[in-house]
N, C-alpha and C positions, 0 to 999 in steps of 0.2 A: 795325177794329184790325189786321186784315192787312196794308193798304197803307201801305209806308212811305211817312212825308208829311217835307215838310222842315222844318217845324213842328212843334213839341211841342203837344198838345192841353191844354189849359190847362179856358178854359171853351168848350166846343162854341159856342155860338150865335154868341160873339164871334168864334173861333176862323176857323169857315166862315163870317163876314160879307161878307170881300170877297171869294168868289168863287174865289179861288187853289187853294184847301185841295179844293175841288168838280173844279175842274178838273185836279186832281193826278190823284184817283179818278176819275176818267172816263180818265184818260192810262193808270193803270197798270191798267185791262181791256181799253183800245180805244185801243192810242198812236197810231195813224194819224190819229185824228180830233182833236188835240186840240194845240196849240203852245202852251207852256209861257209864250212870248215874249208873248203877247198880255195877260198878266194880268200886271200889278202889287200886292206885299202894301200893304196903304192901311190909313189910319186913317181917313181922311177920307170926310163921305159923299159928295162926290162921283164919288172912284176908284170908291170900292166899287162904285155904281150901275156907272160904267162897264164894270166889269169883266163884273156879271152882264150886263146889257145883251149886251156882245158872247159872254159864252158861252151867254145864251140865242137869239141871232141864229146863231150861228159852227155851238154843237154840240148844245144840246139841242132846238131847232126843227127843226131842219136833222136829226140824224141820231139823233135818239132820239124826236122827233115827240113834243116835251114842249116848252110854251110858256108862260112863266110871265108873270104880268100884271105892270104897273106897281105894283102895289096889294103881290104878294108878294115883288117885287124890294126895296120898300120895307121891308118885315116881313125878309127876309133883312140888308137893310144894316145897319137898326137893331136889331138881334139878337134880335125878338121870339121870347117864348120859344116853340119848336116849330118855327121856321119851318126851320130847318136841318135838321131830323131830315125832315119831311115833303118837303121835294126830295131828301134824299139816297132814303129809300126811293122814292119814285117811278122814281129814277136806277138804283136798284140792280134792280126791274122790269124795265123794259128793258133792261139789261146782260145781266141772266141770259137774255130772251129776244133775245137779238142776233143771233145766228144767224138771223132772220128779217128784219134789219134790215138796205139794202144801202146799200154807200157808194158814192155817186153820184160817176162820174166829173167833173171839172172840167170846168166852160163852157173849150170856146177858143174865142178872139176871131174875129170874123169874115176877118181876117189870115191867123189862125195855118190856121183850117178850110179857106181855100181853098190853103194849102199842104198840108196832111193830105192833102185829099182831091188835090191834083196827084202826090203823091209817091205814094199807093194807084192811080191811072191807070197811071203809070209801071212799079211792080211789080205790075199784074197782068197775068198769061199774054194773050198776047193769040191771039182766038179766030179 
């Protein structure tokens, strides 16, 4: 009930179906990991699927080491009852212990790397 959401919570299980509403709350404890842009609000089951899909690939595999199956992606679209409650606490778990959790800097391209690493040749002292 702290975090404003841009939805009004009506019925929770529907409410956090697609995904959106989840990844607001992960935004407003840890905005760096999370683009608002990537989730769509959906009726449908197939947005909603995608949605969890990629915020369980994007942010809760990746940076909360929380990896939800097919089985409760399903139980989340289709609003079964509990299943929102039981990700958000897990979610809320790891948030509180985030401080041990690090955010992995970005792959660069094998491209971008062999200019990193010429530009660090260049500025270092040379011996």
């Amino acid at each position: 009930d702290k975090v404003p959401l841009t939805r009004v919570r009506k019925h929770f299980g529907r409410d956090f179906s697609d995904g959106c509403l989840t990844a607001e709350v992960i935004k407003h404890y840890w905005p760096e990991v999370v683009d608002l842009h990537n989730y769509q609000e959906a009726l449908g089951a197939t947005r909603k699927r995608e949605n969890w899909v990629t915020l369980n690939h994007k942010i809760l595999k990746k940076h909360l080491k929380i990896n939800l199956t097919k089985s409760q992606i399903e139980d989340l679209c289709n609003t079964v009852k509990g299943a929102a409650e039981k990700v958000l606490v897990q979610i809320k778990k790891k948030l509180e212990t985030k401080k041990d959790l690090s955010i992995e800097p970005p792959q660069l391209h094998a491209g971008h790397r062999r200019a990193h690493d010429e530009r660090e040749r260049e500025e270092a002292p040379h011996r």
